[in-house]
C-alpha positions in Angstrom: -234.8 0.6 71.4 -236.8 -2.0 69.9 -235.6 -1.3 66.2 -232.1 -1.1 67.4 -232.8 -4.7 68.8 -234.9 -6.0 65.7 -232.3 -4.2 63.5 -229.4 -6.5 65.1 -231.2 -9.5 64.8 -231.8 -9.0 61.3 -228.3 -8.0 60.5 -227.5 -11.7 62.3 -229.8 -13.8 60.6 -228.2 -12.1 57.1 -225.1 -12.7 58.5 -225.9 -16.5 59.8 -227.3 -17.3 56.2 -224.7 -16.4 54.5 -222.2 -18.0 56.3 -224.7 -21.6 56.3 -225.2 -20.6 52.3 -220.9 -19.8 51.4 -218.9 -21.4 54.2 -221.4 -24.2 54.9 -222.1 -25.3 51.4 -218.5 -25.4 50.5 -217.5 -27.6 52.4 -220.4 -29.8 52.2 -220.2 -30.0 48.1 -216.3 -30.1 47.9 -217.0 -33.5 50.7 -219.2 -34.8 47.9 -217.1 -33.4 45.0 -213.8 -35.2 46.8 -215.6 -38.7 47.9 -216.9 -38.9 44.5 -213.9 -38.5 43.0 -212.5 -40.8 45.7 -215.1 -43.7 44.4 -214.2 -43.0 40.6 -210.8 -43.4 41.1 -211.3 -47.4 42.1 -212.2 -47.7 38.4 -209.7 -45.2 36.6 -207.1 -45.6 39.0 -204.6 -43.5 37.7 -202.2 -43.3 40.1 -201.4 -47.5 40.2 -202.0 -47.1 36.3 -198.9 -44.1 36.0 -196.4 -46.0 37.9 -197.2 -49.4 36.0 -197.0 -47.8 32.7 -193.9 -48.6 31.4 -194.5 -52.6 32.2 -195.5 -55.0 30.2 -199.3 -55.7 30.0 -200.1 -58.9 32.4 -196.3 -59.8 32.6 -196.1 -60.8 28.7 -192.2 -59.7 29.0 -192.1 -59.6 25.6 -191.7 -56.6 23.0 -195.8 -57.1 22.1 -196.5 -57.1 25.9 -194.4 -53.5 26.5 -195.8 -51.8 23.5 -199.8 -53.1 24.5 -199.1 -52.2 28.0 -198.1 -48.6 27.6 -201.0 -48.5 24.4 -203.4 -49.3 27.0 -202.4 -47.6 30.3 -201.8 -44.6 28.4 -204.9 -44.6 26.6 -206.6 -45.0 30.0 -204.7 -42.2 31.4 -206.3 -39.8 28.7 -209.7 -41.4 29.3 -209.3 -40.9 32.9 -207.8 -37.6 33.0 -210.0 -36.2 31.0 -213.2 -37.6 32.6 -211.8 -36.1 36.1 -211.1 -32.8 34.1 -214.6 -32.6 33.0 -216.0 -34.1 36.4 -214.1 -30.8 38.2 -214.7 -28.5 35.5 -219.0 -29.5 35.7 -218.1 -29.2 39.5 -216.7 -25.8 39.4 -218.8 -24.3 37.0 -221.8 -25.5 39.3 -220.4 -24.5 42.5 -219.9 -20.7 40.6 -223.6 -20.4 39.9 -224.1 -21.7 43.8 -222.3 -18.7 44.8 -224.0 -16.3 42.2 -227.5 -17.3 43.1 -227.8 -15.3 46.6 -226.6 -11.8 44.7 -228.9 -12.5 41.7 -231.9 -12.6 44.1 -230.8 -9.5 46.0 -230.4 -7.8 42.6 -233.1 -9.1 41.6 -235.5 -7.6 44.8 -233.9 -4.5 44.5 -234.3 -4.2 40.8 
């Protein structure tokens, strides 16, 4: 009777770590991933910069003004877009080895 009880409480503290370590940890990193994302975007922003980029750069409505504007928001649209692709890729790719590391342990025991 007392394996059967020591058996089930095993089985529940396996079961209660990897919820804390998978469901848990998910949503504590993507809260970090998404509020540091938040804060980068009050330098890129690309969202103001995409609907502003077919104005003229600092209201110079003239043809140099248009064609800087769009140079520049454009070129900080690749520069932002492609630091947030790298930011989530880095993110991803770290979050993957976060979920590898508890199987690579039990493979490793058992190996």
């Amino acid at each position: 009777m007392i394996f059967i009880y020591l058996f089930n409480r095993l089985l529940r503290r396996i079961k209660k770590f990897f919820r804390h370590w998978y469901v848990n940890g998910f949503f504590v990193y993507s809260h970090f991933i998404v509020s540091f994302l938040e804060k980068l975007d009050r330098f890129f922003a690309l969202k103001i910069t995409w609907r502003y980029l077919f104005q003229p750069l600092y209201q110079e409505r003239n043809i140099i003004g248009y064609i800087l504007g769009f140079v520049f928001r454009l070129g900080r649209l690749l520069v932002g877009g492609a630091v947030y692709l790298a930011i989530i890729a880095g993110a991803a790719g770290l979050y993957l080895i976060w979920l590898a590391f508890p199987v690579y342990v039990i493979f490793k025991i058992i190996r």
